[in-house]
GUVEX-917707 format. One record per residue (C-alpha): x, y, z. Coordinates in steps of 0.5 Angstrom, whole numbers. Example, Ala and Ser with C-alpha at 12.3 -4.5 7.8 and 13.67 -1.06 7.14 Angstrom:
% GUVEX-917707
       X       Y       Z
      25      -9      16
      27      -2      14
//
This chain:
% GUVEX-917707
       X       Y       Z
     -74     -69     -89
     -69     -69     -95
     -63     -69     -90
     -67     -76     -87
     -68     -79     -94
     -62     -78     -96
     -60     -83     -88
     -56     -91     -89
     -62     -95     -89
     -60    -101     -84
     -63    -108     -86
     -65    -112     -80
     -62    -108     -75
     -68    -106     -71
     -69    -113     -69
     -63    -115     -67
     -62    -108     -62
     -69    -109     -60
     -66    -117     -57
     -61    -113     -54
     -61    -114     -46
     -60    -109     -41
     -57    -112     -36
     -56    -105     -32
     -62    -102     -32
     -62     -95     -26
     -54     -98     -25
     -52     -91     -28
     -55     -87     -23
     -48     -82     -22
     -49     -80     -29
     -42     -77     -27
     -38     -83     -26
     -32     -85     -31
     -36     -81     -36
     -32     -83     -43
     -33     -78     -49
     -37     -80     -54
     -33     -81     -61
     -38     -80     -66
     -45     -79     -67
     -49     -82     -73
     -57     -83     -75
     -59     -89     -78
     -66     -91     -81
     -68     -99     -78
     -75    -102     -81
     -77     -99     -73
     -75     -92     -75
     -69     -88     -74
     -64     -89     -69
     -59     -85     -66
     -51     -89     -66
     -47     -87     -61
     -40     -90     -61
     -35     -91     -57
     -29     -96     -60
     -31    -101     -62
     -39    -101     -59
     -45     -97     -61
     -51     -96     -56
     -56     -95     -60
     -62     -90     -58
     -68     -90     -62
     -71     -83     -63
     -77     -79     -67
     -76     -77     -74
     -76     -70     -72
     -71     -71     -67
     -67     -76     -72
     -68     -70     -77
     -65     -65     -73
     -59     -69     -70
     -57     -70     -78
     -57     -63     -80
     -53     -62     -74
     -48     -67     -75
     -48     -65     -83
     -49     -57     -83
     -56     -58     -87
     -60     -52     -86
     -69     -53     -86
     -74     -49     -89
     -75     -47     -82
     -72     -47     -75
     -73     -54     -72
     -74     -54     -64
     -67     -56     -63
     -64     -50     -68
     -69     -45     -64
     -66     -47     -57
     -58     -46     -60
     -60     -39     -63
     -64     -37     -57
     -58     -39     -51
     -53     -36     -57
     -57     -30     -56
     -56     -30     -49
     -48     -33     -49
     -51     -40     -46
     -48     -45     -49
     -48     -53     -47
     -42     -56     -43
     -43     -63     -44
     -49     -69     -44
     -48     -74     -40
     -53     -80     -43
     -55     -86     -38
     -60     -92     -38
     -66     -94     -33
     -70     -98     -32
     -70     -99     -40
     -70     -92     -42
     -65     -87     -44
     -64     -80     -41
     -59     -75     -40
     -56     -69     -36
     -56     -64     -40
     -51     -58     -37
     -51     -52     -39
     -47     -46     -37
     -49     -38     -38
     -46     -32     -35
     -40     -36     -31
     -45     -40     -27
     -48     -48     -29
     -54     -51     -29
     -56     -58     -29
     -62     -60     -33
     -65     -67     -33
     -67     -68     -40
     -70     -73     -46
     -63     -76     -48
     -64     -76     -56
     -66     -67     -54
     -59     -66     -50
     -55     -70     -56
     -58     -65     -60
     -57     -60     -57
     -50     -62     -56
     -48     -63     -63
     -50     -56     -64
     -45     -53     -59
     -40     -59     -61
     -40     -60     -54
     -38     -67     -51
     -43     -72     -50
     -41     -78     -45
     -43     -85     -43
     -40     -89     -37
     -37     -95     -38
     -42    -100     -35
     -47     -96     -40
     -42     -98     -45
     -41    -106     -43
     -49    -106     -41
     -52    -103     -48
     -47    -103     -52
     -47    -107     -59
     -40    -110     -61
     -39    -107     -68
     -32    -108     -73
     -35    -103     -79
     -36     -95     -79
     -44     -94     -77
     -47     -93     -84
     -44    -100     -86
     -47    -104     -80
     -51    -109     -82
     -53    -114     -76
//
C-alpha cells in the first residue's frame, strides 16, 4: 500500500472520464489490427479510484482498476518490492521458472468493457489468452513486453491530453 500512497492524486478526473463516450464499443473486435505500441504506462488516483493511463501521443485511454491491481501495476512501473508477492509478482516468478514470458497485450474495448489478449510464449510455442485487461498490463509491465492498442481505440477511447499523466488535471 505504501507505493499506492505515494501515486498523483488527480482532482476532478473521474467525472470527466466517466462522461467520455465510447463511440466504438465491439469495434475492436481484431484485437490485431493496426495495433500501435503503448508509450507509457502511469496509475493515478481519481475521486473514483485509481485508474490506469495508457498513453499514446498525445491521448491517454484511461482504464479503471482495483487498488490491488493499481498496486501491482506501480510497483512494476517503479521496481518497488511488497512484504509478500501480489498475484501478478507470483504469475512473473512462476512463467520465469518455467522459461515462459509474455510477448505482447493487445488491449480492446467492447461493449463499454475493456479487455486484453494476452500472448504468452513458452518452449518456442505461443499461446493466446483472453484476459482482464488491467491483469495482462501487469503482467506485460513485468516482462517489459509490448502493450498495444489499435488506432480506432485510441480515437474512440482516448482523452486528449498536452501534459505528462501525473500533471492531468481536467
Amino acid at each position: 500500500m505504501r507505493s499506492l500512497c505515494k501515486l498523483i492524486v488527480v482532482c476532478g478526473f473521474a467525472a470527466a472520464v466517466a462522461a467520455l463516450p465510447y463511440r466504438a464499443q465491439g469495434a475492436d473486435s481484431d484485437p490485431g489490427a493496426a495495433s500501435i505500441r503503448v508509450e507509457s504506462v502511469h496509475v493515478v488516483v481519481s475521486q473514483a479510484g485509481p485508474v490506469l493511463l495508457l498513453r499514446v501521443g498525445n491521448k491517454v485511454i484511461p482504464i479503471f482498476v482495483d487498488i490491488i491491481v493499481a498496486e501491482s501495476i506501480q510497483g512494476a512501473l517503479t521496481g518497488e518490492k511488497t512484504a509478500r508477492p501480489l498475484t501478478h509478482d507470483l504469475m512473473h516468478t512462476i512463467l520465469a521458472a518455467y522459461d515462459g514470458k509474455v510477448s505482447q497485450v493487445i488491449v480492446t474495448l467492447k461493449e463499454g468493457t475493456f479487455y486484453a489478449a494476452l500472448t504468452l510464449v513458452m518452449q518456442h510455442t505461443s499461446k493466446v489468452f483472453d484476459s482482464r485487461s488491467s491483469d495482462a498490463i501487469a503482467l506485460a509491465l513485468h516482462f517489459k513486453a509490448p502493450i498495444l492498442v489499435s488506432r480506432e481505440l485510441i480515437d474512440s477511447a482516448g482523452v486528449e491530453v498536452e501534459k505528462k499523466p501525473g500533471e492531468i488535471k481536467l
